[in-house]
C-alpha positions in Angstrom: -125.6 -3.5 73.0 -123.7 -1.0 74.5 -125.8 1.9 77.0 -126.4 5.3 76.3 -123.8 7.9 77.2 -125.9 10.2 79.5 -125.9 13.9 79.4 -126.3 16.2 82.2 -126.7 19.3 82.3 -126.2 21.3 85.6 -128.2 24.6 85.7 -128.6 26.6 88.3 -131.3 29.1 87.6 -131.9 31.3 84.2 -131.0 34.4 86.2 -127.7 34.0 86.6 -124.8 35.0 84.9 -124.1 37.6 87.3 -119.9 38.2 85.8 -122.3 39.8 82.8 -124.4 42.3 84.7 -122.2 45.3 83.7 -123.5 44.4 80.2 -126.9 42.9 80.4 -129.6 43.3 82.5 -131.3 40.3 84.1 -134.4 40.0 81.6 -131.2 40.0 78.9 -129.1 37.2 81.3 -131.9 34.8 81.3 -132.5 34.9 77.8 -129.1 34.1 77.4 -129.0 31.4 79.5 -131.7 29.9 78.1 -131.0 30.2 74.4 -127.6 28.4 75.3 -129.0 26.0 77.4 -131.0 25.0 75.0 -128.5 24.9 72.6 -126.4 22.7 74.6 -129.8 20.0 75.0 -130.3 20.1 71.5 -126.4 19.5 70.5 -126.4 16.3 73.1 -129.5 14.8 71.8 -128.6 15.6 68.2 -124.7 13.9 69.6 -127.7 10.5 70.6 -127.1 10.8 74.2 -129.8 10.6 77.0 -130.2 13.9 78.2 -130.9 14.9 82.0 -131.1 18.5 83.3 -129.7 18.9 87.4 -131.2 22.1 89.0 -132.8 22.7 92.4 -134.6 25.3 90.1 -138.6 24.8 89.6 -138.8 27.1 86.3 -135.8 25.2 85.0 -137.2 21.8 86.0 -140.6 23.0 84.3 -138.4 24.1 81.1 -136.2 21.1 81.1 -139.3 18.4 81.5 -141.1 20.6 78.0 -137.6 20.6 76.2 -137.6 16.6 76.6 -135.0 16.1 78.7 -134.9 13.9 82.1 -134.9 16.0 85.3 -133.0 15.5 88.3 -133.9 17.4 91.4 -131.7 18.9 93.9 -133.6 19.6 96.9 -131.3 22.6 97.7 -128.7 24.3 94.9 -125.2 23.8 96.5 -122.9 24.9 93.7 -121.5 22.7 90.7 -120.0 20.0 92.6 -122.7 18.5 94.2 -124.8 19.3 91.4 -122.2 17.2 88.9 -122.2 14.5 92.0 -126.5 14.4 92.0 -126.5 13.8 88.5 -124.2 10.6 88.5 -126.0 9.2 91.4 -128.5 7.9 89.0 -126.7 6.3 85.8 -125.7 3.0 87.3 -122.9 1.7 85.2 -123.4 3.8 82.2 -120.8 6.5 81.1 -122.0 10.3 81.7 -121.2 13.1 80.6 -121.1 16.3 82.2 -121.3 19.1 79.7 -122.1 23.1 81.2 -124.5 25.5 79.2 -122.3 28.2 78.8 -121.0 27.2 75.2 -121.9 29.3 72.5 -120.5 27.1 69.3 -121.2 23.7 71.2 -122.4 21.5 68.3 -123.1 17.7 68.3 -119.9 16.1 66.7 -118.6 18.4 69.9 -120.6 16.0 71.9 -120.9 13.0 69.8 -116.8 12.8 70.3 -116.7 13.3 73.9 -119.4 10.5 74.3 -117.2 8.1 71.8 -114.1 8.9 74.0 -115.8 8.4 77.9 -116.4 5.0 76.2 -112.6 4.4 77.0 -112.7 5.6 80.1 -112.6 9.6 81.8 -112.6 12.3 79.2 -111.8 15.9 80.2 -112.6 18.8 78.0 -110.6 22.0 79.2 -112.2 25.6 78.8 -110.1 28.2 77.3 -109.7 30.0 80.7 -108.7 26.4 82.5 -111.8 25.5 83.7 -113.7 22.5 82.4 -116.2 22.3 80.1 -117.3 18.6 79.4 -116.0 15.8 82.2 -117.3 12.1 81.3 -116.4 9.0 83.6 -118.7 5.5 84.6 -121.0 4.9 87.9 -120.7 7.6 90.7 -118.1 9.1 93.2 -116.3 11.3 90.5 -113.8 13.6 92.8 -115.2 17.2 91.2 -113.8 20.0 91.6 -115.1 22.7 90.0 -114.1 26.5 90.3 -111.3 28.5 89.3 -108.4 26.6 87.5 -110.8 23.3 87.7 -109.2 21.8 84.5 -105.8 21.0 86.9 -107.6 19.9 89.9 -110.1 17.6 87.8 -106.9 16.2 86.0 -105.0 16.0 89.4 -107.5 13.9 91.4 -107.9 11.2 88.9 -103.9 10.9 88.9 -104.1 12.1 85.3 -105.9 9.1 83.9 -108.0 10.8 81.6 -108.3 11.8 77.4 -107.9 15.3 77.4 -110.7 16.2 74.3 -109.6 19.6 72.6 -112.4 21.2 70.7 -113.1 25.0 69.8 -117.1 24.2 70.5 -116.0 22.9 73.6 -112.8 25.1 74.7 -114.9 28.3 74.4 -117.4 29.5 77.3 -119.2 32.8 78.0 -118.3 33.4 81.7 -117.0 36.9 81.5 -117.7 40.3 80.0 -115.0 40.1 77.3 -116.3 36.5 76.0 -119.4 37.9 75.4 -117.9 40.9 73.2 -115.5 38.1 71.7 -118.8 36.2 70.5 -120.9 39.1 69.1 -117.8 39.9 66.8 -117.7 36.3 65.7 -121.6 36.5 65.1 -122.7 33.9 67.7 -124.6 35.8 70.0 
């Protein structure tokens, strides 16, 4: 029988968000974050993965844990990378799949595909600004490289070797100002 794709889900805190402070205040950015991270669990168990939630975060952890999800602890937040690197540590052999909740229209078949294509090996799911959205590979020691432009560098360190997965649910994330007026137009927030 073949394992269960794993899910996880790097969040740093609820009160983040900071590119949207111009627009919403922090009691508005946390609800925010937490209405799409919880959007993103539920799309990745509806997709029938195993879902585990990375933060250093105790009022994530506490949220994650009641949201049915698998925790993984960081002793100390140190950004994306080692965050993405913490949560592969634990899956053996299994494929993973990282997936960031910051995706407004992210929906299971979003997921579900992404987990049928890291079957074959790395799957890479660009952002519309060229960042990356989903990543998926097998056992640990993934090169990330996360920050501005990260589609290219992700692509670049595994020589290319990868399915690149193209998918509106997946393409568009709320990072700045003008992709959260872009979503209230199109009714998702």
């Amino acid at each position: 029988m073949p394992s269960v794709v794993r899910a996880l889900i790097p969040i740093r805190s609820f009160y983040g968000m900071t590119r949207l402070s111009h627009r919403l205040d922090s009691r508005d950015r946390a609800r925010l974050a937490r209405d799409l991270a919880d959007l993103t669990i539920r799309a990745a168990l509806d997709a029938g993965t195993r879902v585990s939630v990375i933060t250093a975060d105790e009022e994530v952890q506490r949220w994650a844990a009641a949201a049915g999800t698998d925790v993984v602890v960081e002793r100390f937040s140190r950004g994306l990378n080692a965050a993405a690197t913490a949560g592969t540590k634990g899956v053996g052999s299994d494929p993973w799949l990282v997936i960031h909740a910051d995706l407004p229209t992210v929906d299971a078949g979003d997921i579900r595909e992404a987990a049928h294509l890291v079957r074959g090996g790395h799957v890479i799911a660009p952002s519309h600004d060229g960042g990356t959205s989903v990543i998926g590979g097998t056992g640990s020691g993934f090169p990330f490289r996360y920050g501005p432009g990260s589609f290219r560098r992700h692509l670049a360190a595994i020589s290319g070797d990868a399915t690149i997965l193209i998918r509106p649910g997946l393409a568009l994330d709320l990072d700045r100002p003008g992709d959260l007026s872009v979503f209230r137009r199109l009714g998702y927030l």
